[in-house]
Each structure stands twice: as C-alpha cells, then as structure tokens.
C-alpha positions as CSV (number, residue, x, y, z in Angstrom):
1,X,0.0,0.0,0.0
2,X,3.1,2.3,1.0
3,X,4.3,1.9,-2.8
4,X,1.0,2.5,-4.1
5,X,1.2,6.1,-3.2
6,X,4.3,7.0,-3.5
7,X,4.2,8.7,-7.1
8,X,1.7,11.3,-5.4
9,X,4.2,13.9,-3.8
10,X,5.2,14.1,-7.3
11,X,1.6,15.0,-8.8
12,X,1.3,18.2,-5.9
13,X,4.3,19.0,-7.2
14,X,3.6,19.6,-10.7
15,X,0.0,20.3,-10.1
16,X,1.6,23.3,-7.8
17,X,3.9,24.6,-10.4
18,X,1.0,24.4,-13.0
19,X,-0.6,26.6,-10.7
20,X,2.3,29.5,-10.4
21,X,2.6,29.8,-14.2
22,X,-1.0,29.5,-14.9
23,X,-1.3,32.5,-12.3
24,X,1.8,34.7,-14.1
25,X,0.1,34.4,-17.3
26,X,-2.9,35.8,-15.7
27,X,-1.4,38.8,-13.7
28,X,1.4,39.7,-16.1
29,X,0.9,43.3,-18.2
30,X,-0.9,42.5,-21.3
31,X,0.3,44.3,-24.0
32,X,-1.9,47.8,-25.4
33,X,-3.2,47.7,-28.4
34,X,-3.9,50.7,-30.7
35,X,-6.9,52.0,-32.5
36,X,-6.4,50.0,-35.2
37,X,-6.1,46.7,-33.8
38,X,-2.5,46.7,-33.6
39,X,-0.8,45.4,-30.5
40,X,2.2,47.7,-29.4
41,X,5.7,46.4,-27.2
42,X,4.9,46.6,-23.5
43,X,8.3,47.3,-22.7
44,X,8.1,50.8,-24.5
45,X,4.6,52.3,-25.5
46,X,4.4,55.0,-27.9
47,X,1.6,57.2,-27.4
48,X,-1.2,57.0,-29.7
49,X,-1.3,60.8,-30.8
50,X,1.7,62.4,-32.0
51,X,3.5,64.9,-29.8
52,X,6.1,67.5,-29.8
53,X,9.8,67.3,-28.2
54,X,8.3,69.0,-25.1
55,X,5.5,66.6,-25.0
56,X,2.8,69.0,-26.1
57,X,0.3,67.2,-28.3
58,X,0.1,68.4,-32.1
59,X,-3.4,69.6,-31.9
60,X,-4.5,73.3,-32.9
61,X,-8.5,72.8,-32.3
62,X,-7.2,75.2,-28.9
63,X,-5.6,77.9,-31.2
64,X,-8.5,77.5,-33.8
65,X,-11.4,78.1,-31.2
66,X,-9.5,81.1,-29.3
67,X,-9.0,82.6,-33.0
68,X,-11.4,81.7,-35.2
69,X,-14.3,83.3,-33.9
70,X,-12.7,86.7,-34.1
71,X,-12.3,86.0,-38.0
72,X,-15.3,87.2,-40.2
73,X,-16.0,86.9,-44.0
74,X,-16.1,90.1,-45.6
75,X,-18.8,90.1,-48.7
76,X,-20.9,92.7,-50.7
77,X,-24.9,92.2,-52.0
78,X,-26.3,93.2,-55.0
79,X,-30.2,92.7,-56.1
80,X,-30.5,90.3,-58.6
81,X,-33.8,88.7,-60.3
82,X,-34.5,85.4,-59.8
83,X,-36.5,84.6,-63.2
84,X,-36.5,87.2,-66.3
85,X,-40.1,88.5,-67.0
86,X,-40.5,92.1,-69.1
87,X,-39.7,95.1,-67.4
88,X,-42.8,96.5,-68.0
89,X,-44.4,94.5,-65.8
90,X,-42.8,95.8,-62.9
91,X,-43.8,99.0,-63.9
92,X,-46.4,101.2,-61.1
93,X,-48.3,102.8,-64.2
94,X,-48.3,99.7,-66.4
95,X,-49.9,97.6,-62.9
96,X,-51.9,100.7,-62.2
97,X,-53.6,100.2,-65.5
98,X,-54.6,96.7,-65.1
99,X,-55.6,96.7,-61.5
100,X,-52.1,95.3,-60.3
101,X,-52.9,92.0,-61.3
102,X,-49.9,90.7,-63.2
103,X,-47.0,88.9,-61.7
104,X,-43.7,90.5,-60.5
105,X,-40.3,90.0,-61.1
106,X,-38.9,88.3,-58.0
107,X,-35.8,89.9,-56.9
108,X,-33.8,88.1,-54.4
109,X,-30.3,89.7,-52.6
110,X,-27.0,88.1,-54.5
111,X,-24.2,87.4,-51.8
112,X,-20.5,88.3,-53.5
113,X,-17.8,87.2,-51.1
114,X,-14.7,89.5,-51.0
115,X,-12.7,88.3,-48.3
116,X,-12.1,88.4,-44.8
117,X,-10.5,90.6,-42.1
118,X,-9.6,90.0,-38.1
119,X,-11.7,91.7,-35.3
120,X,-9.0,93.4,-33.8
121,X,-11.1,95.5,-31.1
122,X,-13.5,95.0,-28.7
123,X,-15.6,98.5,-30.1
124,X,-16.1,96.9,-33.2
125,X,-13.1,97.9,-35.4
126,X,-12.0,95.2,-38.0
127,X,-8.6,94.7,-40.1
128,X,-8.6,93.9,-43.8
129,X,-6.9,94.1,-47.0
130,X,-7.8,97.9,-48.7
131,X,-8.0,95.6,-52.1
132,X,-10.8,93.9,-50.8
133,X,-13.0,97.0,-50.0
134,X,-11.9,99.3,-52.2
135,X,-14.6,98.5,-54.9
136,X,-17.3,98.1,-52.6
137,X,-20.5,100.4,-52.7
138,X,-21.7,98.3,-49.6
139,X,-19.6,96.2,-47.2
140,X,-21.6,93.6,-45.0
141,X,-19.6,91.4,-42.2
142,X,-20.8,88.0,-41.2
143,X,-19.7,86.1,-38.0
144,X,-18.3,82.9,-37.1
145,X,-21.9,83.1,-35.0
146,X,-24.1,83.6,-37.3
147,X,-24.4,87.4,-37.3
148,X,-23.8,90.1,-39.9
149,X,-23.6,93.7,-39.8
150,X,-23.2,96.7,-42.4
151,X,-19.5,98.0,-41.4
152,X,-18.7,101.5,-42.3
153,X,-15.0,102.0,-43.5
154,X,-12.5,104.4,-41.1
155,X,-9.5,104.7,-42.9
156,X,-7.1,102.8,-45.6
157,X,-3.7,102.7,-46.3
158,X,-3.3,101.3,-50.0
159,X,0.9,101.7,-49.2
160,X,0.5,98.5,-46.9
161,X,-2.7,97.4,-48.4
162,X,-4.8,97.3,-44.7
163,X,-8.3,98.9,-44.2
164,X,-9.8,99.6,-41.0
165,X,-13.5,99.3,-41.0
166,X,-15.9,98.8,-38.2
167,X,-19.2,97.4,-37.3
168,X,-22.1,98.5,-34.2
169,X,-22.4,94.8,-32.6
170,X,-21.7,94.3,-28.8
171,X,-20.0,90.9,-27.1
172,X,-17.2,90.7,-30.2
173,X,-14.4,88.3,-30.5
174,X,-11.0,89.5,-30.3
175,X,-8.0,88.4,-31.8
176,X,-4.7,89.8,-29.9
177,X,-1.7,91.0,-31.9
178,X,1.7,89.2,-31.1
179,X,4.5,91.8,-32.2
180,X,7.6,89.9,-31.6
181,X,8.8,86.4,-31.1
182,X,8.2,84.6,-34.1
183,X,11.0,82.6,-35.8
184,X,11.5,80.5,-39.4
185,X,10.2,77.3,-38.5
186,X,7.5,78.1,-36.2
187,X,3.7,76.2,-36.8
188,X,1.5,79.2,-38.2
189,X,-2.2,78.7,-39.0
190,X,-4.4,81.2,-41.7
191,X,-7.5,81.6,-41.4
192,X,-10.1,82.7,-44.0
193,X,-12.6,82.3,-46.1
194,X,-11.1,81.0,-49.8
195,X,-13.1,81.0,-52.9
196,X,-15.9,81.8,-50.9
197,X,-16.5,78.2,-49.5
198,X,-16.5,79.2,-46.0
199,X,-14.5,79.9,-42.8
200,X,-11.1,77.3,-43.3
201,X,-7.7,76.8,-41.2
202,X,-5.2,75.7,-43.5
203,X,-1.6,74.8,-41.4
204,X,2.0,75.7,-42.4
205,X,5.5,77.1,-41.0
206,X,7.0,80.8,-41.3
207,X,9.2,80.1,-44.3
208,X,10.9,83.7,-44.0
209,X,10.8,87.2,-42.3
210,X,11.4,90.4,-43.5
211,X,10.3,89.6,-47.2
212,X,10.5,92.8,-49.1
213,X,11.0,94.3,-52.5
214,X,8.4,91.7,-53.9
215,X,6.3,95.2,-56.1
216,X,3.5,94.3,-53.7
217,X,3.0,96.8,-51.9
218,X,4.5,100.4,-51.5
219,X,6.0,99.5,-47.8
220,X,6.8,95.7,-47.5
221,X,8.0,93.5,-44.3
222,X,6.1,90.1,-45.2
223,X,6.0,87.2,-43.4
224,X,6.7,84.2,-45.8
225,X,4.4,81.3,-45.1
226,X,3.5,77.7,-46.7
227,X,0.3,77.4,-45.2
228,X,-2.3,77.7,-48.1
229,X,-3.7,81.0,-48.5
230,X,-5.8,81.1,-51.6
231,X,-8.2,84.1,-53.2
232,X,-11.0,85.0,-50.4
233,X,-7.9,84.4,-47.6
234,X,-6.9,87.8,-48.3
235,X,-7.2,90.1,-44.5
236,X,-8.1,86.9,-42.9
237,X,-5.8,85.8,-40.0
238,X,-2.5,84.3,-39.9
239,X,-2.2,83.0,-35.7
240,X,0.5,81.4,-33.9
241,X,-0.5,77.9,-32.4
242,X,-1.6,79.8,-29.2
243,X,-4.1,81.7,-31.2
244,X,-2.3,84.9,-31.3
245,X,-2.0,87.2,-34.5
246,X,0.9,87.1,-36.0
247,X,0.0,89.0,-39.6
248,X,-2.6,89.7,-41.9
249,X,-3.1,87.8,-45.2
250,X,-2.4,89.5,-48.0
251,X,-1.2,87.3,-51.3
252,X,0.2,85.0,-52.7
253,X,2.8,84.2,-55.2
254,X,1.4,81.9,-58.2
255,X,1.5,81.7,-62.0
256,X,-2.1,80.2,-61.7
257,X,-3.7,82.0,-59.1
258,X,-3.7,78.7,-56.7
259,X,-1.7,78.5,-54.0
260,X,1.7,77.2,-54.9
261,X,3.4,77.5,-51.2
262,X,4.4,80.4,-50.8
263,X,1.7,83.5,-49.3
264,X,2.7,86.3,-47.8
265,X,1.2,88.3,-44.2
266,X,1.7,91.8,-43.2
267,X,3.2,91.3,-39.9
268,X,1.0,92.4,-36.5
269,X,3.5,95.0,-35.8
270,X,2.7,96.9,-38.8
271,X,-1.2,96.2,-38.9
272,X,-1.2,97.9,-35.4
273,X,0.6,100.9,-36.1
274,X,-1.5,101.5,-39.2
275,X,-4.7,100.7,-37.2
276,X,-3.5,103.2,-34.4
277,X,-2.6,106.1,-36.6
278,X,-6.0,105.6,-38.8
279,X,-8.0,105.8,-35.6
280,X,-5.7,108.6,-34.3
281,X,-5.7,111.0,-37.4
282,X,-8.1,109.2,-39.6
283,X,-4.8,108.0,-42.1
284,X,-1.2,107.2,-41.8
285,X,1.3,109.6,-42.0
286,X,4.9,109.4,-42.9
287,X,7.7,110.6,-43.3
288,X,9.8,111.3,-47.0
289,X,13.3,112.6,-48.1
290,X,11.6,113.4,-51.8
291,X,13.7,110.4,-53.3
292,X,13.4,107.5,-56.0
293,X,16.2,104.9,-55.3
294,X,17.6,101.7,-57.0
295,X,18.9,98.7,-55.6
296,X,22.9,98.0,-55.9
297,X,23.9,95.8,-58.4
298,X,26.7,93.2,-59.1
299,X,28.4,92.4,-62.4
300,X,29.2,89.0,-63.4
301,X,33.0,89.6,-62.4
302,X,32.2,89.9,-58.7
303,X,29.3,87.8,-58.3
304,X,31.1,85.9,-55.7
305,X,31.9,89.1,-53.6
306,X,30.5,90.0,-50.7
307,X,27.1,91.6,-50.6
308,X,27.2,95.3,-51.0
309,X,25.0,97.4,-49.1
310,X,23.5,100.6,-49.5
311,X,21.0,101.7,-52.5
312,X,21.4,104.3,-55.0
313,X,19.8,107.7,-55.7
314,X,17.6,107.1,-59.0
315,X,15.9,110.6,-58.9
316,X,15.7,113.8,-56.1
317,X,13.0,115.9,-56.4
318,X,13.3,119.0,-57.0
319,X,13.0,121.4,-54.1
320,X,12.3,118.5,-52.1
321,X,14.0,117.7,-48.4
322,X,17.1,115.5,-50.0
323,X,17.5,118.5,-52.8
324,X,18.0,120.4,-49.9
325,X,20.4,118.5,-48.0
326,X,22.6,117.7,-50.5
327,X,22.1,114.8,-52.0
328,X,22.7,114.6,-55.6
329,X,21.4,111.9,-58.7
330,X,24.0,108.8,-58.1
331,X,25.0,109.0,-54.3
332,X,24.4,105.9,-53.0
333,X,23.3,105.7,-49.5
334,X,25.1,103.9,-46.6
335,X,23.4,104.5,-43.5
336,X,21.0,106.6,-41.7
337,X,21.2,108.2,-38.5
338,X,24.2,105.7,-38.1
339,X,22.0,102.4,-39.1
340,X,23.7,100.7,-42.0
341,X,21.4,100.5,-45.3
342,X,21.0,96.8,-46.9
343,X,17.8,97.4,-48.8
344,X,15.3,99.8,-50.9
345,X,12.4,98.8,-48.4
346,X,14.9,99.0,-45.6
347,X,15.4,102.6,-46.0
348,X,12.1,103.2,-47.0
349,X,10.7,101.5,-43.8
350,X,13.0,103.3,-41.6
351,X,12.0,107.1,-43.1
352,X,8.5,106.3,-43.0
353,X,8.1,105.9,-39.3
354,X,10.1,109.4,-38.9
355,X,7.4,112.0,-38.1
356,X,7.8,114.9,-40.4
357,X,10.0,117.9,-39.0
358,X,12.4,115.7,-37.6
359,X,16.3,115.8,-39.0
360,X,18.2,112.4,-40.5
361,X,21.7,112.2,-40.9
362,X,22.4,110.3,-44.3
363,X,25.8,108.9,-45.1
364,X,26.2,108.8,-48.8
365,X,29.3,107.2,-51.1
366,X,29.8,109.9,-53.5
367,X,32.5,108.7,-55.9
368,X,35.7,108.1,-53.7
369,X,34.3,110.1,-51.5
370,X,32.1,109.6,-48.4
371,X,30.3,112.3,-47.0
372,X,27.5,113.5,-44.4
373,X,23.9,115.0,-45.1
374,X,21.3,116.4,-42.7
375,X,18.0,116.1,-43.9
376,X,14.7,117.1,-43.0
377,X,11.9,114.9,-43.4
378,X,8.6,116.1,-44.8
379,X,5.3,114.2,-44.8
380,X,4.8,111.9,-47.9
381,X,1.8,112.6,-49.9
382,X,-0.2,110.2,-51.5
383,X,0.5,108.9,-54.9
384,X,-1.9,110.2,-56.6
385,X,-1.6,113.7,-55.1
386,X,2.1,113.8,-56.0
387,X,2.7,115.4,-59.2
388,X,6.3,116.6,-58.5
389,X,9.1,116.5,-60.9
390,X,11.6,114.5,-59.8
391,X,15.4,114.7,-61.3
392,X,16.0,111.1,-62.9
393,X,19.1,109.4,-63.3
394,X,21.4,109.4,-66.4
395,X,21.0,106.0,-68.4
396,X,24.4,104.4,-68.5
C-alpha cells in the first residue's frame, strides 16, 4: 500500500507549479493595443497621438477656437432677379392700369464674397486688406456666429494694403496682436474664407521674415508662409498655435492664381501701427526725403563678392528735403542716422516711421568720397496727389 502512493508527492508538485505559471500568465501586463487593432511592445509604449519634443500634443483645435471666432467673412450684395419676366411689368403705371394683377419680377439679394479681415477690437473695429474693399458700394460682415452687420470704413492705407473698417455689434471676438517672437520654422495657421466656400484653417511654418521688395505693396515687411492662402484668404488671420495674430493675409505668389506654397502676411507690428494712426488721425502719416532709389547691383565679375549694401539715388526731387540737404542723382546711400542701409524697403521703412520735421543724418558714397547729409523729413503725400518732378538718373 506504501508503494501504491508513493508517485503522489510528485503530482502536488507539478500540479503546484502548474498553478504558479497559470497565475503569471494571468497577472502579467498585457500588451496595449492601438486603434487599429494593432498590438504595441509593452516594454516601450508610444503614445497614440503624435507629440512634440516638449511633449505637447500636435493639436491646434485650442488655437483654432481662441482665433477663429474673431475672423469674419467680408462680402458685398447686389439685387439680382431670380426669373426674367418684361420690365414692363414691374412698372407702377403699367400695374396701375390693369388693376395690379400681373405677376412680379422676384428679386432676391446676390451674396458676392470679398474676403475676410480680423476683429481686432472690442468697439467693433476690424482689419482687412484695402484691395478687398476698395470697390465696394456696400460692405456687409458676417460672424463665425451667425451674425452680420453693415460696417462703415474708417481709414485705408493702400501703401500696406490694410483697411480699418468697423461694425455696431456688442460681445465681439478679439483676436490679440503678437508683435515679436516669431522665428523661421514656427507652426503658423491662416484663417479665412477662400473661394468663398467658408471659414477654413489651412496649417503651415514661417518660411521667412522680413520679405521685401516683392512690387506688392508700396512698404513691405512680409511674413513668408506655406500654409495655403488662396483668393478670399486675403485680410483673414495668420495665428500662432496659441491663437495669437501674427499677420494679416495678403497674397500670394502663383503663375495660376492657386496656392503654390508660398503666401505672404503683413506682420501684426505693422497692422497695429497703421490701425493706431487711422484711428488717431483718420490716415497714416509718414515721413519722405523726396527720393526715388535703386537697388545695388553686381556684375558677373564679382558675383562671388560679398554683398554690398547701401541703394542708390535714381531721382531727387526738385525742391524737395534730399535736394536740400545735398544729395545729388548717383550717391548711394550707406546708412541713416548711423544704421547701415542693406535694402530699398529697408530705407524706405526706416524714413517712413520718422514723423515729419524731424532731421536724419544720411551717409552717402559719392564717388571716392564719403560724406554727411542732414536732412529734413517732410510728410509723404499720396501717390496720386504727388505730381512733382523728380530729377531722374542718367541711363548708362
């Protein structure tokens, strides 16, 4: 009998081990598995949406809601008749006639979208292109929320292309201006209304700063973005991903009037000092030295060389403030008021923001020579209203 069960110490045995491995496959950590069915390494789980460096999450719907609202579709309406019947029936004497039985002509209201622009004030005032209400007999705003208004216009500036033009409509969006800070690389967002098809956020990167000397505008410090901007985009918003403005959207660059990649914003520091001087003096006013200039050129020889800097006098006019300090047809220009010159738009940019009466010191290259100018800078006059004769420079 003692032999019979001797084999049974053996069966706990294994029955116990059975037991501990059967309980470690239980309790072990089972491998995640991902939305789409996919099981992941437990040792080292990647997260399941992607994130930056830091460890924020790529996600702009927070920029998007902070920003978009303040973004409204700027359009224009026209009657327009929904089914042709003669003229003369419409006509009181003609209907008086026959007891104003006959049918009308159905007019209905004709919706032609223009653009956008960025609600850039509690009060109502708004930020646009001036090329999208410049042709406008009527210019009606319509809200992220559903409401429109008829907005009167305050002030352009066609040398920067922005409008200021406000509406009567209480608990408004804002979008805040960001002035400084933003880098090539960072993740910028537009916002507008292309083709007409509705309020869109298209995503991109700041390709370059400081863009200038594009023929675009008169004064140009563009923000070079990827991020689609197509024909209705122009005034609407181009935000940083915390839903701050960053620029105004302005155009694009394209043989075939899609977007090819490359748009361009007027920077936030310039759309609020045009928006402050329009609501402080109803127009922007700047500063001139009565010049045309030319950028510096390179021959094929020196190609390789360095950059130079400066820009050249192309014309002076006549009586004006550079006429009268000195500077002749041919100088070129090296600095002002001891800040080297690299560009056409650089100099231009810098003389504009001078307010008219103050004195610049211009260093100009004058043959072998280099000498110093004081100038006084009068206001610049509009285009149009600027008839002067300017001195031109000598073909070569």
């Amino acid at each position: 009998m003692r032999r019979s069960f001797a084999w049974l110490p053996w069966v706990l045995l294994i029955l116990v081990i059975l037991s501990f491995i059967a309980w470690q496959k239980i309790h072990q950590p089972k491998a995640p598995i991902a939305a789409d069915g996919v099981k992941m390494p437990a040792e080292k789980v990647e997260p399941l949406v992607n994130t930056s460096r830091s460890g924020g999450v790529v996600s702009y719907s927070a920029a998007v809601k902070v920003a978009a609202p303040a973004v409204v579709n700027i359009f224009t309406t026209q009657k327009v008749n929904n089914r042709t019947i003669n003229p003369l029936l419409n006509d009181p004497a003609f209907r008086e006639f026959f007891g104003d039985q006959l049918p009308r002509q159905n007019e209905n209201e004709k919706e032609n979208s223009l653009g956008s622009g960025v609600i850039v004030r509690p009060d109502g005032y708004i930020l646009t292109n001036n090329h999208v209400i410049a042709q406008a007999d009527q210019i009606v705003v319509g809200l992220q929320d559903g409401r429109r208004a008829v907005a009167k216009v305050i002030g352009t500036d066609p040398d920067t292309d922005l409008a200021v033009i406000k509406i009567e409509l209480d608990k408004l969006p804002v979008l805040p201006f960001k002035l400084s800070g933003n880098e090539v690389g960072d993740v910028v967002l537009a916002i507008g209304n292309p083709f007409g098809v509705g309020q869109t956020v298209t995503q991109g990167i700041i390709s370059a700063l400081g863009r200038s000397d594009l023929g675009i505008n008169t004064y140009e410090d563009f923000i070079q973005t990827d991020a689609a901007i197509n024909p209705g985009n122009s005034g609407g918003a181009l935000i940083d991903v915390a839903g701050n403005l960053i620029g105004v959207n302005t155009a694009i660059f394209s043989q075939s009037g899609g977007n090819l990649g490359i748009g361009f914003a007027i920077p936030a520091k310039v759309c609020e000092q045009v928006l402050n001087a329009i609501l402080k003096d109803g127009r922007v006013i700047r500063g001139q030295l009565g010049i045309q200039l030319s950028a510096t050129t390179q021959t094929d020889e020196d190609v390789l060389a360095p950059r130079q800097t400066g820009v050249v006098v192309a014309g002076i006019l006549k009586g004006g403030p550079a006429d009268q300090g000195g500077i002749k047809v041919g100088d070129k220009i090296l600095k002002v008021n001891n800040e080297a010159v690299d560009s056409v738009s650089h100099l231009m940019n810098y003389v504009a923001l001078q307010a008219p009466g103050s004195v610049v010191k211009i260093q100009v290259q004058r043959g072998d020579q280099t000498l110093q100018a004081d100038v006084k800078v009068t206001e610049r006059k509009a285009p149009s209203n600027n008839n002067a004769q300017y001195i031109p420079l000598p073909h070569r």
